[in-house]
MARDOBA-270258 format. One record per residue (C-alpha): x, y, z. Coordinates in steps of 0.5 Angstrom, whole numbers, always signed. Each point is the difference from the previous one (the first is absolute). Layout:
<rozas>
+-------+-------+-------+
|    c1 |    c2 |    c3 |
+-------+-------+-------+
|     X |     Y |     Z |
...
+-------+-------+-------+
</rozas>
This chain:
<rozas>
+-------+-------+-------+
|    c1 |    c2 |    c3 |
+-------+-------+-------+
|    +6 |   -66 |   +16 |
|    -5 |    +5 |    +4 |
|    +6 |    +2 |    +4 |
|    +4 |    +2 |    -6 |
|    -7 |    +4 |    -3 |
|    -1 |    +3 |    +7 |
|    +8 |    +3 |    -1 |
|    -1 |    +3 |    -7 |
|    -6 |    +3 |    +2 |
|    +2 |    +4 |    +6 |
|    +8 |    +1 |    -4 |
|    -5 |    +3 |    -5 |
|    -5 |    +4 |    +4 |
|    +7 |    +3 |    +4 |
|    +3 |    +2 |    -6 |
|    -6 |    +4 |    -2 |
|    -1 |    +3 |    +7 |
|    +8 |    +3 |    +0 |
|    -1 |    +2 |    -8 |
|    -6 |    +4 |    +1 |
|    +3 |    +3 |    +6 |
|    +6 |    +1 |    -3 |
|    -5 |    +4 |    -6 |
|    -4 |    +4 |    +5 |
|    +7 |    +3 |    +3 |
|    +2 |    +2 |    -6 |
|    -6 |    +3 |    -2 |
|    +1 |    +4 |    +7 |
|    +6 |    +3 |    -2 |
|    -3 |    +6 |    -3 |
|    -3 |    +2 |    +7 |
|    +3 |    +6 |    +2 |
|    +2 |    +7 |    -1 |
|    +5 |    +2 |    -6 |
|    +2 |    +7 |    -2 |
|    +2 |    +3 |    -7 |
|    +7 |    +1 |    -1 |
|    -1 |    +6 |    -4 |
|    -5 |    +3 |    +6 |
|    -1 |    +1 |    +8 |
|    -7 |    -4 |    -3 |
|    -2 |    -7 |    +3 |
|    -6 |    -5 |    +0 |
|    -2 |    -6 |    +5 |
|    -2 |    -5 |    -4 |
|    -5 |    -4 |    +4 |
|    -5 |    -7 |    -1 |
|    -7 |    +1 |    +0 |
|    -6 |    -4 |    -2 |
|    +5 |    -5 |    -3 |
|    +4 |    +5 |    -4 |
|    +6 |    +5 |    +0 |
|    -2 |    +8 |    +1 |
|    +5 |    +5 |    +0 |
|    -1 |    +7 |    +3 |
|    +4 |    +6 |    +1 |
|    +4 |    +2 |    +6 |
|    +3 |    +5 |    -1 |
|    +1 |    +5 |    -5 |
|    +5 |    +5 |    -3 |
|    -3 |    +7 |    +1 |
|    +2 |    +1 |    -7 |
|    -7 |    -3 |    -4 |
|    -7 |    +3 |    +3 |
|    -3 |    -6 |    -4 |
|    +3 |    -5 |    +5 |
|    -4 |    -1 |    +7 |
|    +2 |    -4 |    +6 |
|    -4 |    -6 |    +0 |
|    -2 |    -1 |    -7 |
|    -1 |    -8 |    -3 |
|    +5 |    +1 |    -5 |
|    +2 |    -7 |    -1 |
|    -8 |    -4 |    -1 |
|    -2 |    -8 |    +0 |
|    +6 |    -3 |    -1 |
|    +0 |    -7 |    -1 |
|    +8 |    -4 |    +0 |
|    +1 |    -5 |    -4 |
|    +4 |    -5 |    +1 |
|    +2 |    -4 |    -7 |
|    +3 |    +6 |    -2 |
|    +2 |    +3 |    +7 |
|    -4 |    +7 |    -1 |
|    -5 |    +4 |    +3 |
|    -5 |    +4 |    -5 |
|    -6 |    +4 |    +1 |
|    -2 |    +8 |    -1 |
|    +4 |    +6 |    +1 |
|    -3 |    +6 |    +2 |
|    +3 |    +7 |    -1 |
|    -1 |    +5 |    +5 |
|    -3 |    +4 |    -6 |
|    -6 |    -4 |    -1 |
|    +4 |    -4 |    -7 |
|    -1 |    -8 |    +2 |
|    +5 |    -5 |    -4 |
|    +2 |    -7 |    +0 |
|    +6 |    -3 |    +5 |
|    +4 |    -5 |    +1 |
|    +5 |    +0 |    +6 |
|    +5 |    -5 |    +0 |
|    +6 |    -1 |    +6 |
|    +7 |    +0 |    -2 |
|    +2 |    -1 |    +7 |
|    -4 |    +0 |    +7 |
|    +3 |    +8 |    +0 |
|    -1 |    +2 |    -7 |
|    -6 |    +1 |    -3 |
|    -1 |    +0 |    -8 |
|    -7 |    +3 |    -2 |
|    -3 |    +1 |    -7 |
|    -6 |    +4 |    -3 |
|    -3 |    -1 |    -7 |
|    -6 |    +4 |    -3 |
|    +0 |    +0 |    -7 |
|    +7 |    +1 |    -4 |
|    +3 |    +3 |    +6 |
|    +4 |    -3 |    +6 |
|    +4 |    +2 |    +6 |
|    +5 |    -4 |    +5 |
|    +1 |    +2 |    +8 |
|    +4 |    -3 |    +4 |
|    -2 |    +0 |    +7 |
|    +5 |    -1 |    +7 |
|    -3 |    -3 |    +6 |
|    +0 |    +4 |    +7 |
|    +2 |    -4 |    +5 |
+-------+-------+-------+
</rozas>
């Protein structure tokens, strides 16, 4: 009987090592530089302090405002129960809103930004 105790206990404990893991990698996609498909643009999404960043790294040369090294994505949080990161979104203008980034695949990236009764879309490509 203790046997068959011990099984189920190190069967469980393993199945929640390879679940967490698998969570973790997940939520570890997003880490890399994406570009705009309407734009040279790019940004470096990056982890920090237990939360995603994401700076500019390149501009377009078209919009003043925009500066290399600008934290445009802040605070992050991935939420695995509906498999999406939110935080707050900072324009190069100063205007801050709230976010929601979402994989569509590990090379596309879906964006959302919300304040008040507006939003916007973008779809980011990863650079490899």
């Amino acid at each position: 009987m203790k046997f068959n105790t011990k099984l189920k206990s190190f069967v469980l404990s393993t199945m929640l090592l390879v679940f967490s893991a698998a969570q973790a990698q997940k939520a570890n996609d997003l880490i890399g530089k994406w570009g705009f498909s309407d734009s040279p643009r790019e940004i470096e999404i990056y982890f920090e302090n237990s939360k995603y960043y994401g700076k500019i790294t390149k501009i377009s040369g078209e919009d003043s405002k925009e500066k290399a090294g600008h934290i445009m994505f802040k605070d992050l949080i991935y939420d695995p129960s509906e498999n999406k990161y939110t935080g707050k979104m900072n324009a190069p203008s100063g205007m801050t809103a709230s976010g929601e980034l979402v994989l569509a695949d590990r090379n596309k990236l879906k964006i959302s930004v919300k304040k008040l009764f507006f939003s916007k879309s973008l779809t980011l490509k990863r650079i490899k």
